[in-house]
C-alpha positions as CSV (number, residue, x, y, z in Angstrom):
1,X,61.0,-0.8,-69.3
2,X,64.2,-2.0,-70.2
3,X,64.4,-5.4,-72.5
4,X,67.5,-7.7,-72.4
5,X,69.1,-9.3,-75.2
6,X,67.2,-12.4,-74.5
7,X,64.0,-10.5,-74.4
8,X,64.0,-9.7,-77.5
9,X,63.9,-12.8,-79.4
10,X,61.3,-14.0,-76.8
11,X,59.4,-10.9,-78.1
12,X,59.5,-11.8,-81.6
13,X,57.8,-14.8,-81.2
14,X,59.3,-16.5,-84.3
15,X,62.3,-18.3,-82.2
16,X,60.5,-21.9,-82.1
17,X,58.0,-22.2,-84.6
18,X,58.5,-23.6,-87.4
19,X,57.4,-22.4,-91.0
20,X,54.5,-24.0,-92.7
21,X,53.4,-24.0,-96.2
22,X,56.8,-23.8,-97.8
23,X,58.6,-26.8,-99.0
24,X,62.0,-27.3,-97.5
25,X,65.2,-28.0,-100.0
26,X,64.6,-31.1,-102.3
27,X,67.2,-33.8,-101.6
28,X,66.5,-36.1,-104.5
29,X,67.2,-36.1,-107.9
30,X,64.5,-35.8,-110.6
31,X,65.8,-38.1,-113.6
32,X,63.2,-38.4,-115.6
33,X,64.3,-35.6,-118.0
34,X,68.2,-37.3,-118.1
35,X,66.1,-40.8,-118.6
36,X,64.2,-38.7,-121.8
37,X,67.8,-37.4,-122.9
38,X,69.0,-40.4,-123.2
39,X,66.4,-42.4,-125.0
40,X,67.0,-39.4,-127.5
41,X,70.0,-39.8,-127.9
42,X,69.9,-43.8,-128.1
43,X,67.0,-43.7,-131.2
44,X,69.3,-40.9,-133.3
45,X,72.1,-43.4,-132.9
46,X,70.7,-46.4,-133.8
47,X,69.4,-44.2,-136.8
48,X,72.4,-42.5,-137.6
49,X,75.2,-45.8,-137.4
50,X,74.2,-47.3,-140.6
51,X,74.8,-44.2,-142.3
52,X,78.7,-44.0,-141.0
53,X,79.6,-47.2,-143.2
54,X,82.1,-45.3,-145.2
55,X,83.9,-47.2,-148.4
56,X,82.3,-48.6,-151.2
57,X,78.4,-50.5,-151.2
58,X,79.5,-54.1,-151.7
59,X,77.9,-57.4,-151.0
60,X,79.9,-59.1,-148.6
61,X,80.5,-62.9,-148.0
62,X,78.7,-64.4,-145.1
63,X,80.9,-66.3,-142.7
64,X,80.4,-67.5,-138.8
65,X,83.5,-65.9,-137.9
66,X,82.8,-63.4,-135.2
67,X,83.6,-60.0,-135.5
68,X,86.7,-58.7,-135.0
69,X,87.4,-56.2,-132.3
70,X,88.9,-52.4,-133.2
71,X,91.9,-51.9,-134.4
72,X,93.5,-48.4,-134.9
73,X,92.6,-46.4,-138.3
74,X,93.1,-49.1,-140.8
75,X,93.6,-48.7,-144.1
76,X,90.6,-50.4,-146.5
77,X,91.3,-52.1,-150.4
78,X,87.8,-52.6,-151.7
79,X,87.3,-55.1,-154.7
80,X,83.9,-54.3,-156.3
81,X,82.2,-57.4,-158.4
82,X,83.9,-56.1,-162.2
83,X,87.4,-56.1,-160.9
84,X,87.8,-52.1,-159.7
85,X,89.9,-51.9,-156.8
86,X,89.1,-48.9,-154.3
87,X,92.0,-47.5,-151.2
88,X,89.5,-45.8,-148.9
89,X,86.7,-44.4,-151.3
90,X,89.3,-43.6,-154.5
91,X,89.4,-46.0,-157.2
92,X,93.3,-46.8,-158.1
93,X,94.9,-48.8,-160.7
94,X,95.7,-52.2,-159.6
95,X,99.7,-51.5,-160.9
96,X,99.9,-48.7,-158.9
97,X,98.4,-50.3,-155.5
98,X,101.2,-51.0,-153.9
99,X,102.4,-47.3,-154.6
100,X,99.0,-45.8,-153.2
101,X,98.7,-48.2,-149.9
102,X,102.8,-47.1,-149.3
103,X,101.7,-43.4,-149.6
104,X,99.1,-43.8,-147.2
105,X,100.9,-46.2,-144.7
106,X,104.2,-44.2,-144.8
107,X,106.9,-46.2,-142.7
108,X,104.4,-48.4,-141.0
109,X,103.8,-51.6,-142.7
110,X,102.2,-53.3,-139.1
111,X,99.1,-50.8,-140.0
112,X,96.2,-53.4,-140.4
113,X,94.8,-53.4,-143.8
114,X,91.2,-54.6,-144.4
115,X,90.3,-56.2,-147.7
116,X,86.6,-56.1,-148.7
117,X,85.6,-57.7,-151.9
118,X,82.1,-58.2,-153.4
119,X,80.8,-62.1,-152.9
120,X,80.5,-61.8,-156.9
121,X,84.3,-60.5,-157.3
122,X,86.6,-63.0,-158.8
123,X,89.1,-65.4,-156.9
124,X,91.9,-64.2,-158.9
125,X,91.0,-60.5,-158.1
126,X,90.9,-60.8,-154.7
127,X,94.1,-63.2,-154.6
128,X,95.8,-61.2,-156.5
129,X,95.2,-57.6,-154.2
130,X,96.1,-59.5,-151.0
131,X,99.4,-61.0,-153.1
132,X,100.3,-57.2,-153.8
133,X,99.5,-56.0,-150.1
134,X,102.1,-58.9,-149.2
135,X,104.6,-57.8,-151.6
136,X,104.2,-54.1,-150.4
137,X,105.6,-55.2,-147.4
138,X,102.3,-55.0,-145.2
139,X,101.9,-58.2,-142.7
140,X,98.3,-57.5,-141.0
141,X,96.0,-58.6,-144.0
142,X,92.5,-58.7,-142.9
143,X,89.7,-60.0,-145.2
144,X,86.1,-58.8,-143.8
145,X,83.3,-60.4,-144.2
146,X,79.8,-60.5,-142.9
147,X,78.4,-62.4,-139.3
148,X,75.5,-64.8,-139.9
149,X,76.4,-67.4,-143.1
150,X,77.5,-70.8,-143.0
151,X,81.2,-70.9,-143.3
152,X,82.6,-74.6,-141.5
153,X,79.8,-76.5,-143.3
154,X,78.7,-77.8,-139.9
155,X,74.5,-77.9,-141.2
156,X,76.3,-80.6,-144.0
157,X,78.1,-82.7,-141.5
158,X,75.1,-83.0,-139.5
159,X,73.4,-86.2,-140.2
160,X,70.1,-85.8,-141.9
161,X,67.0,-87.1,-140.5
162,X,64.9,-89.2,-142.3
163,X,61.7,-87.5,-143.7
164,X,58.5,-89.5,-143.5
């Protein structure tokens, strides 16, 4: 008995069934475990930003200004409630401020420079800091406060209503 090359696939028996019981390739994806990475990830950031405040623990002024957007690597004065005057996290001599914030800036004075005093600091403190960062020869001054206090007066120009 001779077979043909047809003959034998015919003989096998296996040319048109199909398999059953095993899954076939899965076409979707699963994203559940990227939806649990990701929640993860969101809670330890939420947890973690507060902690990335770097400078000095001041209470700052409330104000309705909005906040401002990000500016490249700016250079912060901090002006604590008894006078002491920090650049970045080192407490520096008011004389020799100008000196320190020249150092840092090198060549460029358009370098934004954020000024955070204490809501308890003195007027003349804080005037006098941003007068030295203008004499230094730096022109983007920024004075930072914090979103959420009344700042334009508007609840006092409201007309009152008259209680019973």
């Amino acid at each position: 008995m001779a077979l043909s090359v047809h003959d034998a696939f015919a003989a096998g028996g296996r040319r048109g069934r199909r398999r059953r019981g095993r899954r076939g390739a899965l076409s979707e994806i699963n994203v559940t475990p990227l939806v649990d990475v990701m929640l993860v990830l969101l809670i330890i950031f939420m947890i973690s930003a507060p902690l990335l405040t770097a400078g000095i623990p001041l209470e700052l002024p409330k104000t309705e200004a909005a906040a401002m957007q990000d500016q490249p690597e700016p250079i912060t004065v901090s002006v604590r409630e008894d006078g002491a005057v920090f650049v970045q996290e080192d407490q520096v001599p008011f004389q020799s401020l100008g000196e320190r914030l020249a150092a840092i800036a090198g060549a460029d004075r358009e370098r934004p420079v954020f000024v955070r005093a204490d809501g308890r600091a003195s007027y003349e403190t804080v005037a006098q800091v941003m007068a030295s960062l203008s004499v230094s020869g730096f022109t983007s001054i920024n004075l930072l406060t914090d979103t959420g206090g009344p700042s334009s007066g508007a609840a006092e120009l409201a007309p009152e209503t008259p209680q019973p």
